[in-house]
C-alpha positions in Angstrom: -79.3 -9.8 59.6 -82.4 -8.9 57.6 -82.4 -9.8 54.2 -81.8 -6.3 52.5 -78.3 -6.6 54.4 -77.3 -9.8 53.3 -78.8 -8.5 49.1 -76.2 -5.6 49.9 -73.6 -7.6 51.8 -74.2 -10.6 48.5 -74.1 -7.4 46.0 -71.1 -5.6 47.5 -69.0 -9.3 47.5 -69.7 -10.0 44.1 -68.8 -6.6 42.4 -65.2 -6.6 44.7 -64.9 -10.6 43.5 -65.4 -9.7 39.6 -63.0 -7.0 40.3 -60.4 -9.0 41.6 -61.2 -11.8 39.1 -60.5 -9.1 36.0 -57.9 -7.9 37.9 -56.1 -11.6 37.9 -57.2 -11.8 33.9 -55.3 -9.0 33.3 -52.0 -9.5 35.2 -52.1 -13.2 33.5 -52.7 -11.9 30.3 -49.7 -9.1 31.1 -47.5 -11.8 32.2 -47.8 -14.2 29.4 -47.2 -11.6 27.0 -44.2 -10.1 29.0 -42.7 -13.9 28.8 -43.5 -14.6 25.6 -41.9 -11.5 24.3 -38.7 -11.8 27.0 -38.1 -15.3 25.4 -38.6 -14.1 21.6 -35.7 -10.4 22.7 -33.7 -13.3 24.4 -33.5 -16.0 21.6 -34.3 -18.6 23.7 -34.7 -22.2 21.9 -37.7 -24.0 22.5 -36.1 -26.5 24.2 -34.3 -24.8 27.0 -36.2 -25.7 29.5 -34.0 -24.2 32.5 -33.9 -20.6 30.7 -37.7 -20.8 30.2 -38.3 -21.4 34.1 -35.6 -19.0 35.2 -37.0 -16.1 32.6 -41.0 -17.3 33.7 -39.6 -16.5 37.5 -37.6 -13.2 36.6 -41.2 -12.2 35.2 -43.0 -13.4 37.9 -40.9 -11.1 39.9 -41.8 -8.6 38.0 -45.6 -8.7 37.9 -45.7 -9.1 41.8 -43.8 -6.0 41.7 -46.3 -4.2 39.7 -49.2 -5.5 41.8 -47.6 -5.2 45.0 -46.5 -1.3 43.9 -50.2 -0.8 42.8 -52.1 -2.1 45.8 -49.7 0.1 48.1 -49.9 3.4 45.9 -52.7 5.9 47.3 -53.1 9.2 45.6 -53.5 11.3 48.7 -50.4 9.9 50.0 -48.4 11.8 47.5 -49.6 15.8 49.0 -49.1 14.1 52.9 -46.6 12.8 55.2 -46.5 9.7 53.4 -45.4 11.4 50.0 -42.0 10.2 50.1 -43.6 6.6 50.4 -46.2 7.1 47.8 -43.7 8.2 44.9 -41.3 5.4 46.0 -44.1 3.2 45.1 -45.6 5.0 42.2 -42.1 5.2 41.1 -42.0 1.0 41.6 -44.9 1.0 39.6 -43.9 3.2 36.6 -40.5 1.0 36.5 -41.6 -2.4 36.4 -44.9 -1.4 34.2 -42.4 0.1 31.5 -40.6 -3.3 31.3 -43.4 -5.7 31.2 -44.7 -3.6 28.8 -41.2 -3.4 26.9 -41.2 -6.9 26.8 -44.8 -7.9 25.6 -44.2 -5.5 22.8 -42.9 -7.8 20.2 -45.9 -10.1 21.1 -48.1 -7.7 20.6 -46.8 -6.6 17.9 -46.7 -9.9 16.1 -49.9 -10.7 16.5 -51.6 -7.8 15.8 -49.3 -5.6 13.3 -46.4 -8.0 12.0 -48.3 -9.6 9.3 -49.9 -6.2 7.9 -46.5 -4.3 8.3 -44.6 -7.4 6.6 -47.0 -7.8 3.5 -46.8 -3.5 3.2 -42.9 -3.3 3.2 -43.2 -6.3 0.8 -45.5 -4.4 -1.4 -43.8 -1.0 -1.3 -40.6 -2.6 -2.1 -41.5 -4.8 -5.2 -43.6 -2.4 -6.5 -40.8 -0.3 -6.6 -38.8 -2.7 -8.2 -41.5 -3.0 -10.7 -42.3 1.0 -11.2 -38.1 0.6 -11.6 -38.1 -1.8 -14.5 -41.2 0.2 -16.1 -39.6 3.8 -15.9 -36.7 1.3 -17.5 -38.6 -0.2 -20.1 -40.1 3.4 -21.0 -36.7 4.8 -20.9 -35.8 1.9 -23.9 -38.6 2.8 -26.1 -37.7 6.2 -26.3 -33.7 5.3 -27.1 -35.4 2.5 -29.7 -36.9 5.3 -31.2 -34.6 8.1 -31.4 -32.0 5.4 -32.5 -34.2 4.2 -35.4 -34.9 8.4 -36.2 -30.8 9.1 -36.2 -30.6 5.8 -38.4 -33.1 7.4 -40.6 -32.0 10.9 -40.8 -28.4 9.6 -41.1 -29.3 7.3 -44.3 -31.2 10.4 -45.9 -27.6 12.4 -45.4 -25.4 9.5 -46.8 -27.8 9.8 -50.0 -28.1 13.4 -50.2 -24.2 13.5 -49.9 -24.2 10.6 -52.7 -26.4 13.0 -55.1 -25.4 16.7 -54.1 -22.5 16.5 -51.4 -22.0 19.2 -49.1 -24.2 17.3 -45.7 -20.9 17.8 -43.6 -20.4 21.8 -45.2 -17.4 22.7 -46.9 -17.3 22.7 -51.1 -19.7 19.9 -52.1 -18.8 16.9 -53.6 -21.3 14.9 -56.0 -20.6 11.0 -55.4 -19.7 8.5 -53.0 -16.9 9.2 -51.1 -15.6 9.8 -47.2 -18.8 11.5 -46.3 -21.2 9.2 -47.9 -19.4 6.1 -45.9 -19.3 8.6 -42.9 -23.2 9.0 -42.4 -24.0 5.7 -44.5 -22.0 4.2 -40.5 -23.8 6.8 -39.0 -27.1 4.9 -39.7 -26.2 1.4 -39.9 -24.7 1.6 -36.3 -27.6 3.5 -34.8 -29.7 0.8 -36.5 -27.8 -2.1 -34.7 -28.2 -0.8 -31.7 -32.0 0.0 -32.0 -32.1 -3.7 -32.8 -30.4 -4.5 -29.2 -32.6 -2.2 -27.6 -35.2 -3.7 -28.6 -34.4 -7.4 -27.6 -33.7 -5.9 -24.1 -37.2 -4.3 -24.1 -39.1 -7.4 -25.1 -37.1 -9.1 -22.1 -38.0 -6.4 -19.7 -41.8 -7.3 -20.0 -40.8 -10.9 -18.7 -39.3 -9.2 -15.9 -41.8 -7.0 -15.0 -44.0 -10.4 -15.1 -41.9 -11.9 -12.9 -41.9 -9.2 -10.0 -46.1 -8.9 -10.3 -45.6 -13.0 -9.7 -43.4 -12.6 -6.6 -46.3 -9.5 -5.5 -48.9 -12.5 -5.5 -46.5 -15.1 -3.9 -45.3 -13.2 -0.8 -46.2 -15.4 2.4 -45.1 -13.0 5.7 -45.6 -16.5 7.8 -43.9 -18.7 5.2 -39.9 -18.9 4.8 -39.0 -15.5 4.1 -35.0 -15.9 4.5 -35.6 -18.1 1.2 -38.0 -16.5 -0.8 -35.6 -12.8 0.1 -32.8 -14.4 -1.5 -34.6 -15.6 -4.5 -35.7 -12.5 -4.7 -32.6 -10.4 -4.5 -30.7 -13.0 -6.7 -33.0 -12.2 -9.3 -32.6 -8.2 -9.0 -28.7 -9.2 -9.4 -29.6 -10.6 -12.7 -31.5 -8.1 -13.3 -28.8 -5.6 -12.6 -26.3 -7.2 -15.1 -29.0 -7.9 -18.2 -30.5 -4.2 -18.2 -28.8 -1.7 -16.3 -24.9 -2.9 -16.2 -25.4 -4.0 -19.7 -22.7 -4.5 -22.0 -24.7 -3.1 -25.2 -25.7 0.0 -23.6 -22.3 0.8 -22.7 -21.0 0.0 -25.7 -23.9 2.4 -27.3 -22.7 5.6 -25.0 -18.9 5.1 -26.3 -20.3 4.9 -29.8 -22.7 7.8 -29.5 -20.2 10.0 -28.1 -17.1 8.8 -30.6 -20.0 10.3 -33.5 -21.3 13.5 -31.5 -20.5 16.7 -30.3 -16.7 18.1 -31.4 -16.0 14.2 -31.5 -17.8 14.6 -34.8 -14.4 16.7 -36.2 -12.4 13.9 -35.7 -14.6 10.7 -36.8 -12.3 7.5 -38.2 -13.5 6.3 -41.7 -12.8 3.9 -43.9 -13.1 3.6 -47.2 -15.0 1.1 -48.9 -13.1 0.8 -52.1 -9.5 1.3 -51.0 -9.7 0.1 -46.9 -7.7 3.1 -46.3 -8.5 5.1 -42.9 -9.0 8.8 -42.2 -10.2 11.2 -39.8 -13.2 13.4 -41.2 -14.8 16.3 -39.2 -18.7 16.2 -40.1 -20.8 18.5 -37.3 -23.8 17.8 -37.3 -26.1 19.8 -34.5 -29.2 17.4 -34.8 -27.5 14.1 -35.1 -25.4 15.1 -31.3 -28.8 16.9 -29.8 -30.3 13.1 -30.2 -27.5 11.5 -29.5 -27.1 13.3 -26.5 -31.0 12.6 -25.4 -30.5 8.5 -25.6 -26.8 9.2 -23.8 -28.6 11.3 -20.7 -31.4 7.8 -20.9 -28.3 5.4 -20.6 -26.8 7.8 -17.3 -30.4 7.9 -15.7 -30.8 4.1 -15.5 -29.8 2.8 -11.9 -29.2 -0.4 -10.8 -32.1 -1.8 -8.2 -30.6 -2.1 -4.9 -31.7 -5.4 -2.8 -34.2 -5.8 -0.9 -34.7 -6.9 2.7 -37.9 -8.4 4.0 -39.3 -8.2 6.9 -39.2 -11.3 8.5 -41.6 -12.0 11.6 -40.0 -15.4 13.1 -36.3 -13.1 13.1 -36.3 -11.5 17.0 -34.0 -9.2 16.3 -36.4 -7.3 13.8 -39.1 -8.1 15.1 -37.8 -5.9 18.9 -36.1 -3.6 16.5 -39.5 -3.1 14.5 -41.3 -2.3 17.9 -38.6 -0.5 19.6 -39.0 1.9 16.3 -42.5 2.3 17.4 -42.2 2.9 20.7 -39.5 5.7 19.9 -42.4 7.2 17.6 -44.9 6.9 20.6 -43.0 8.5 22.6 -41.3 10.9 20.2 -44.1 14.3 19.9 -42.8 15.8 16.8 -42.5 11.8 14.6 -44.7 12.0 12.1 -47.1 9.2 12.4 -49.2 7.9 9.0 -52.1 6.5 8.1 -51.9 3.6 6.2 -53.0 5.4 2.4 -50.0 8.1 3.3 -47.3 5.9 3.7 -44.5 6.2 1.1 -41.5 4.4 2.7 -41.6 0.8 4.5 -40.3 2.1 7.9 -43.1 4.5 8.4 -44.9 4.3 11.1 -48.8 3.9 11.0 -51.2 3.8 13.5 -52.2 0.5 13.2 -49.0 -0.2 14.6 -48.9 2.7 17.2 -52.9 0.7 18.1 -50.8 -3.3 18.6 -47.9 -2.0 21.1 -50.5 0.0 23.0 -52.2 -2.9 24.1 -49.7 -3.6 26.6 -50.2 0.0 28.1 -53.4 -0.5 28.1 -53.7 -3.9 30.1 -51.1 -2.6 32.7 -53.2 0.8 33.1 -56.4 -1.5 33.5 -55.0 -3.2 36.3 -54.1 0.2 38.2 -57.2 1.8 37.7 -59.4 -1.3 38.4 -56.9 -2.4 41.6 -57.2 1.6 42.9 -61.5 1.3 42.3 -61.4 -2.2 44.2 -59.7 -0.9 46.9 -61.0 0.6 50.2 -59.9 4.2 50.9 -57.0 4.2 52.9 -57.5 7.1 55.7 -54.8 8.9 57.5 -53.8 7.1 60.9 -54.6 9.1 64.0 -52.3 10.2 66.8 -53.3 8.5 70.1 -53.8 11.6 72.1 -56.4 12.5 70.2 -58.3 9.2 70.7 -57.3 9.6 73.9 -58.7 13.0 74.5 -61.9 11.9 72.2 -62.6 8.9 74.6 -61.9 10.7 78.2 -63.8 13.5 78.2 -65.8 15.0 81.5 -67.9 11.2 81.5 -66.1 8.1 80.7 -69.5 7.2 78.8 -69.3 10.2 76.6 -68.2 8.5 73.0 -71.4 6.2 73.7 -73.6 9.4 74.5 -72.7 10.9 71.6 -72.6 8.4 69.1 -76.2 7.4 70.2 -77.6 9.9 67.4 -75.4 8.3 64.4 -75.6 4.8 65.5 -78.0 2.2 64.2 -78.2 -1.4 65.7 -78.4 -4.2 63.1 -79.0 -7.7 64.7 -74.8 -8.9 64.3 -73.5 -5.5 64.1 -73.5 -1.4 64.0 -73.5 1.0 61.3 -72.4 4.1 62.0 -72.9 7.1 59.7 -71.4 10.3 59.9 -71.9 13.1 57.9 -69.3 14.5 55.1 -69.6 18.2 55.5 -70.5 19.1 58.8 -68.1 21.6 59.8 -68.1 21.4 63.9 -65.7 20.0 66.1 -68.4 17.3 67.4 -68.7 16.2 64.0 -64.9 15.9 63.3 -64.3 14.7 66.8 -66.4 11.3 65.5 -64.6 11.0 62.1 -61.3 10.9 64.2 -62.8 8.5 66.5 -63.9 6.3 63.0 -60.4 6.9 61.6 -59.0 5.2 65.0 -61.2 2.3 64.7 -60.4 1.6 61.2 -56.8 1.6 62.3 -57.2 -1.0 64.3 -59.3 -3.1 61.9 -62.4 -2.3 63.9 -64.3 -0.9 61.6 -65.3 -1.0 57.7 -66.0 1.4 55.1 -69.6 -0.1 54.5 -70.7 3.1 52.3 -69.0 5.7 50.7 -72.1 8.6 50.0 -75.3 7.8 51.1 -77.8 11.0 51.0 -80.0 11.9 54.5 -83.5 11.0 53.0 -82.1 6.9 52.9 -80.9 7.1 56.2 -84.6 6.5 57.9 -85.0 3.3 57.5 -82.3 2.0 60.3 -81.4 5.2 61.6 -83.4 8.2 64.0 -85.1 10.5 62.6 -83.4 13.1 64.2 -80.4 12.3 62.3 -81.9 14.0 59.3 -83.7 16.7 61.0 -80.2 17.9 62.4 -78.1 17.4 59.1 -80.7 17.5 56.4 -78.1 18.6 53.2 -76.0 16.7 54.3 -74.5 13.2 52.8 -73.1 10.6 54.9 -70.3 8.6 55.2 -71.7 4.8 57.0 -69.3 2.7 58.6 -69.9 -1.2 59.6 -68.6 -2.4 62.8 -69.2 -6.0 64.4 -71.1 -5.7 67.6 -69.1 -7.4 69.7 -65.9 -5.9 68.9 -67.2 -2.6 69.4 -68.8 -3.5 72.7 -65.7 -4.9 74.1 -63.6 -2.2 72.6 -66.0 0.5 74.2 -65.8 -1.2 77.8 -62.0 -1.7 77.9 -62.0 2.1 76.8 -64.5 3.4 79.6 -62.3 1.5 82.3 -59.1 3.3 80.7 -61.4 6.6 80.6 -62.2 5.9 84.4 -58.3 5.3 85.4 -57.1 8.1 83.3 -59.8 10.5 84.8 -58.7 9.4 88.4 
């Protein structure tokens, strides 16, 4: 063997070793994430050793199955005889694939997207607990004020009716009486209550203060069970100081006893006798205000608790990435960057990016296993060998592979071309095809052009197919010789 054959022979090991080599990197890499993630869907405790083993060898099982389905699946197959194979295995493939990628999905995920997706929905949620208590806090500084303005306006009325009467219509009366009282409450309960307001305002800002602290405190790989609860037992709190308050709802019966037609039928007493009475008094602009801080009091909500995502919980962590795989698969799911996101559930494509690495490690290993791999060519029928090997002379196959044959010093290579379109021509890629059935002969080169074909083989060779590109076969020399004899002596018999 001359040393350009052993460079090519040294070239063409080491590319088919690294191939296998990244092939085994890959199907490791696949199978400890597949078992990593099977133990986290399973809940299996660290210390269960005998699940561990048993779930390592139900994944084992599985990644032979993917390997074993790709190094059996040919393309070709599928539009042949051997179609009903080839899907069988492409079908073996696609099976097992979609489950180790199922189950290395949460690991994935966890790695790559957990953390980001557990400080977002964080985020999103206590800001909105925040933007809550701001809207709420905005909501009291308008009642504060329209309270202090009907407190106002009502103590200008009790004065006016104190010097010229007539404030609640009908025949004026100069001087303090049921009227003067009347608006004289009007003001000094609408005063209170401003007061109240207020105190619950001031006490909002420590709130809001509060909720930026718990912003700056979230850890997504600390205890999130605890700080969830602290959390929601705070909104609770929350709940029952400013929305389910006792003040405000006493404010809304108030406001509604002294608005509207209510305001025909208002209970007064009098300051200098104790005595009670009903008074009507409408007033338009003292029940248009009223009715303003009465629609603030409806609009306030109580903040519903929150739920964190936790990453060391397997149930939402699979439940998380089988939400993005649904989305992956799903054409018409609406999938966000991370600047147009306005709920916690939405799915981005940084998360779309994590559980596609699984895809993408189980593709690698097709594609890579199907480029390693020889091409598998169709088996041929024995008669035609037969009729290829006994032809008029039982020497004919040596006669006429003379002109595509070159002699190396341990073996033959034998080039024939790819698109010559005679039966001679296809006669000797049939006779190849049989050989490499019977493990006679390699695929040494795929497409070699005729102008590199010189150096080993006759010239002639070019000068008879000179577009042509060729298709070289290695065969050991003393295999072929002793194949060739035992044929001639068949050829011999069978032509007798």
């Amino acid at each position: 063997m001359t040393e350009r054959e052993k460079a090519i022979k040294r070239r063409s090991n080491r590319e088919k070793w690294s191939l296998r080599a990244m092939i085994a990197l890959f199907s490791i890499i696949s199978f400890y994430t597949s078992y990593t993630g099977i133990l986290k869907l399973a809940g299996v405790s660290e210390y269960n050793y005998i699940l561990k083993i048993f779930m390592a060898i139900l994944i084992f099982g599985l990644q032979f199955a993917l390997v074993f389905s790709v190094n059996a699946f040919y393309i070709k197959d599928i539009f042949k005889k051997h179609w009903l194979k080839a899907i069988s295995v492409l079908l073996i493939y696609l099976i097992t694939m979609t489950m180790s990628v199922t189950f290395s999905f949460s690991y994935w995920y966890e790695e790559f997207s957990a953390e980001n997706y557990a400080k977002r929905s964080s985020e999103m949620q206590l800001n909105s607990v925040k933007e809550s208590l701001l809207k709420t806090k905005n909501s009291f500084s308008f009642m504060k004020e329209s309270l202090n303005d009907l407190s106002k306006y009502s103590a200008s009325k009790s004065n006016r009716e104190k010097s010229m009467g007539g404030t609640c219509g009908g025949v004026p009366k100069i001087g303090v009486g049921p009227f003067t009282w009347l608006r004289a409450d009007d003001a000094k309960y609408t005063k209170s209550y401003s007061e109240e307001i207020q105190k619950l305002q001031t006490s909002l800002d420590k709130e809001i203060d509060q909720v930026s602290n718990y912003l700056a405190t979230f850890d997504p790989k600390g205890d999130v069970v605890q700080f969830n609860n602290k959390v929601n037992s705070r909104i609770k709190t929350i709940n029952v100081k400013f929305f389910n308050n006792q003040t405000l709802s006493e404010l809304k019966a108030m406001l509604l006893k002294r608005s509207g037609t209510n305001r025909r039928h208002i209970r007064v007493v009098s300051k200098k006798t104790n005595n009670i009475s009903n008074e009507s008094c409408p007033d338009f602009k003292f029940t248009l205000k009223a009715r303003q801080v009465i629609s603030r009091i409806n609009a306030l909500k109580p903040i519903e608790t929150l739920d964190f995502f936790d990453m060391s919980d397997t149930q939402k962590l699979f439940g998380r990435t089988t939400g993005v795989l649904l989305a992956l698969v799903n054409p018409a799911y609406d999938i966000k960057d991370s600047d147009e996101i306005d709920d916690p559930s939405d799915i981005t494509y940084d998360d779309i990016y994590a559980v596609s690495a699984g895809f993408v490690i189980d593709f690698l290993i097709l594609l890579m296993a199907l480029y390693a791999k020889e091409p598998k060519e169709d088996l041929v029928p024995i008669d035609t060998v037969k009729k290829i090997l006994n032809g008029d002379y039982p020497n004919e196959v040596l006669n006429k592979l003379r002109l595509f044959l070159a002699e190396m010093s341990a073996f033959y290579l034998i080039a024939i071309p790819n698109d010559a379109d005679d039966e001679e021509i296809e006669n000797q890629k049939q006779f190849m095809l049989y050989m490499q059935q019977n493990k006679l002969a390699t695929l040494y080169i795929n497409e070699l052009k005729a102008n590199r074909l010189n150096e080993y083989f006759s010239p002639r060779l070019e000068a008879t197919y000179p577009d042509s590109t060729f298709r070289v076969y290695k065969i050991d020399k003393s295999k072929f010789n002793k194949f060739i004899l035992q044929n001639i002596e068949e050829g011999v018999r069978y032509a007798k």
